[in-house]
N, C-alpha and C positions, 0 to 999 in steps of 0.2 A: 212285635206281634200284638194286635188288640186284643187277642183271645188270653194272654199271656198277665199275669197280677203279680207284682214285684214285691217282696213283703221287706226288700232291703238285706243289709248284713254284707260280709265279704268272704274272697277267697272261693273256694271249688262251689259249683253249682249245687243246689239242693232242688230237683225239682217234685214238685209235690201235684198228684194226680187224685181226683177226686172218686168218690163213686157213683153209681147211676141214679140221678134224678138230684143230684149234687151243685156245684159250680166252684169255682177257685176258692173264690170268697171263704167256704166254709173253714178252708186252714188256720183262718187267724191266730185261736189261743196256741196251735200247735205253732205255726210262724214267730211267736214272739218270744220263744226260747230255744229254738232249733235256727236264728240269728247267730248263737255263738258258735255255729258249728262251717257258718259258707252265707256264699248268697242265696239265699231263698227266693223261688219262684215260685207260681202255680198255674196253671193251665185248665182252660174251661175246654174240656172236650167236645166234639162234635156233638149238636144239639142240644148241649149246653151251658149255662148262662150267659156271656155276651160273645160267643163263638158264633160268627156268623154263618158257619155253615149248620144249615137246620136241619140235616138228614141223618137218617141215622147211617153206622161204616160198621165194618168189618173188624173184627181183631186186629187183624195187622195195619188196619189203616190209621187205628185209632196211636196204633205203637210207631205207625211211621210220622204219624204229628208229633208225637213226643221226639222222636228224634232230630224234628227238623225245628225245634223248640229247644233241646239243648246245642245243636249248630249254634241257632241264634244269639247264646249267650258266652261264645267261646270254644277256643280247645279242649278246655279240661275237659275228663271225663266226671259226670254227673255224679250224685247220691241221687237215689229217685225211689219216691216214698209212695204208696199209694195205699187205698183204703178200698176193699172190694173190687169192684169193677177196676178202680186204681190201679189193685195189686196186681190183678190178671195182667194190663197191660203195659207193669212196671218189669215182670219176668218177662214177657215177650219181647218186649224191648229191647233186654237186656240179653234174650234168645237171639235176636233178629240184628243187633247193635252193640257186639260186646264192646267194641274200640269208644263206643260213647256212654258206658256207663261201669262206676265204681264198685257201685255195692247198691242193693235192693231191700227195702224194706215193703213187707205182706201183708196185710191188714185185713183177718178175715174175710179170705178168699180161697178156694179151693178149686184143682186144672179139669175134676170132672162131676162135670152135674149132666151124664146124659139121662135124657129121658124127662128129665126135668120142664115142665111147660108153665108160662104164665099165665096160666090161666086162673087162677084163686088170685095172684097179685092184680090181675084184671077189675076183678071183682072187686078187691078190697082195695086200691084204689078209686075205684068209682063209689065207693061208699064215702069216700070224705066228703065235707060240706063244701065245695067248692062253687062261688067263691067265700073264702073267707071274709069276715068282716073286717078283721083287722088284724093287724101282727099280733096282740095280745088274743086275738082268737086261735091263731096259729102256732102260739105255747103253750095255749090253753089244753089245743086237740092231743099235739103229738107229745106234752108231756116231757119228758125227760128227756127227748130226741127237739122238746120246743122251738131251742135256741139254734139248731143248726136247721130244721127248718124253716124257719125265718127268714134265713139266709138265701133260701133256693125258693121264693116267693118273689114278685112282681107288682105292684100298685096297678089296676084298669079301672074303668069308670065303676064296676059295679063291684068292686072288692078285690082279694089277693090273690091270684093264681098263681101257681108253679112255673117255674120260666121256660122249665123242660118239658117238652109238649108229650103228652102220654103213651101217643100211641107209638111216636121214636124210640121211648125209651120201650116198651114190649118189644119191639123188634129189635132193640138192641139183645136183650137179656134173652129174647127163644136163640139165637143161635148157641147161648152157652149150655143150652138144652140138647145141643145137637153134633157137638163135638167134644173130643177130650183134648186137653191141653199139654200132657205129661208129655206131650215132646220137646214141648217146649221147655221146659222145668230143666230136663233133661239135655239142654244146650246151656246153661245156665253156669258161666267160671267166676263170676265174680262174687264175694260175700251176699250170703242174705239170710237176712230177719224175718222168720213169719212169726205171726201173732195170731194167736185164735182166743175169741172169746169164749167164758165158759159157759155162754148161752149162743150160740154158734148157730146158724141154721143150714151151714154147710155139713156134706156128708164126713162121717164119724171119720176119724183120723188122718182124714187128706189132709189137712196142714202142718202135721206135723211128717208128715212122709214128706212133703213138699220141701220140707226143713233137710230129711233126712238125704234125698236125693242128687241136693247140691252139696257138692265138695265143702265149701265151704259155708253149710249152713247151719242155724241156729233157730231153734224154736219156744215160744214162749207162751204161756196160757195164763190167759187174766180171769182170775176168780171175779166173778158177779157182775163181769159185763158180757150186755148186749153186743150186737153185730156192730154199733159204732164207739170202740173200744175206748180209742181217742177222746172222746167226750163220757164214756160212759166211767172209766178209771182215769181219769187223765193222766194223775199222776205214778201210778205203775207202767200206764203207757211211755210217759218221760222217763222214768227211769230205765225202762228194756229201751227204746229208742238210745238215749244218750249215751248208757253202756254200749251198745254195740258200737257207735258212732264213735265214741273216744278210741275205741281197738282199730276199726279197719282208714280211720283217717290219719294214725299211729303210722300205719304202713306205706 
């Protein structure tokens, strides 16, 4: 699959899903020590980075690529790691597909944001300087988020654009304005890991209910990061990641 970034390693699949306005790519520093754990994968979601389909999908469509993505890589059933938008369609997957998946990792996401509209992300969005001038313009803007967006930027004649076209991704994030997910949570038999940052801009204690929900679930909160945890604590993030990973690959 072209849409598909192999980061190497062996043994049980690790598929790794990004968040919205993301692309595989960004996995790297998480990829090169989550090697010792399986093969790693990662997957650019519809509409974005080198996925060629450019429209935006549904929740379940986005979960039924993921599924035809760990097909692709074998029998085994997966570990499948995601990061916001990731995580939502790391549990539905895992709702929708329990025979192809192990164990779920949650990365700052929660099942209900109704009422929720993008409309201010609208806004601030169109407030960035696009296009950029240069990738050192675009660690300059987002700062401590620099390096991962970076990554989900583009080279065109007149500077750097995002590869993920704007107004997809609005329409991806208003439907999670429009429905709850807790049913899906709520099909959910294999291990999983949620993570909330303790700058979170999800509503107040859905991830850790999200945690409570599943039989076998576990929740974990990182002092002094932002929404992308990953990059913002990395190494508490390795550390909750690999602990869990050491128990349910035990099993």
């Amino acid at each position: 699959m072209r849409n598909l970034v192999d980061f190497g390693g062996s043994g049980r699949p690790i598929l790794l899903l990004h968040g919205l306005m993301g692309r595989a790519r960004t996995w790297w520093s998480v990829a090169q020590w989550l090697t010792d754990y399986g093969h790693v994968v990662a997957l650019d979601a519809r509409a974005h980075g080198r996925n060629p389909i450019r429209t935006a999908a549904s929740t379940e469509e986005f979960a039924e690529d993921a599924a035809t993505a760990i097909r692709a890589l074998g029998s085994e059933p997966a570990v499948v790691i995601g990061h916001s938008m990731g995580g939502l369609h790391a549990w539905v997957l895992a709702a929708l597909y329990p025979e192809l998946v192990h164990a779920v990792v949650v990365e700052d996401m929660a099942p209900d944001q109704v009422g929720k509209t993008v409309d201010g992300w609208r806004a601030h969005v169109g407030s960035w300087p696009v296009p950029f001038a240069s990738l050192a313009h675009v660690r300059k803007y987002f700062g401590p988020a620099g390096d991962y967006f970076a990554e989900c930027v583009e080279e065109r004649e007149d500077g750097y654009h995002l590869i993920a076209p704007a107004e997809q991704m609005f329409e991806i994030a208003a439907e999670w304005g429009t429905r709850s997910y807790w049913s899906f949570v709520d099909k959910v038999s294999c291990p999983l890991l949620a993570i909330e940052a303790e700058h979170t801009a999800m509503p107040a204690g859905q991830i850790a209910e999200l945690a409570e929900r599943v039989p076998d679930g576990q929740y974990v909160r990182v002092p002094g990061a932002g929404h992308l945890v990953h990059e913002d604590a990395p190494e508490h993030y390795r550390g909750a990641v690999s602990a869990f990973l050491s128990r349910v690959l035990d099993n």
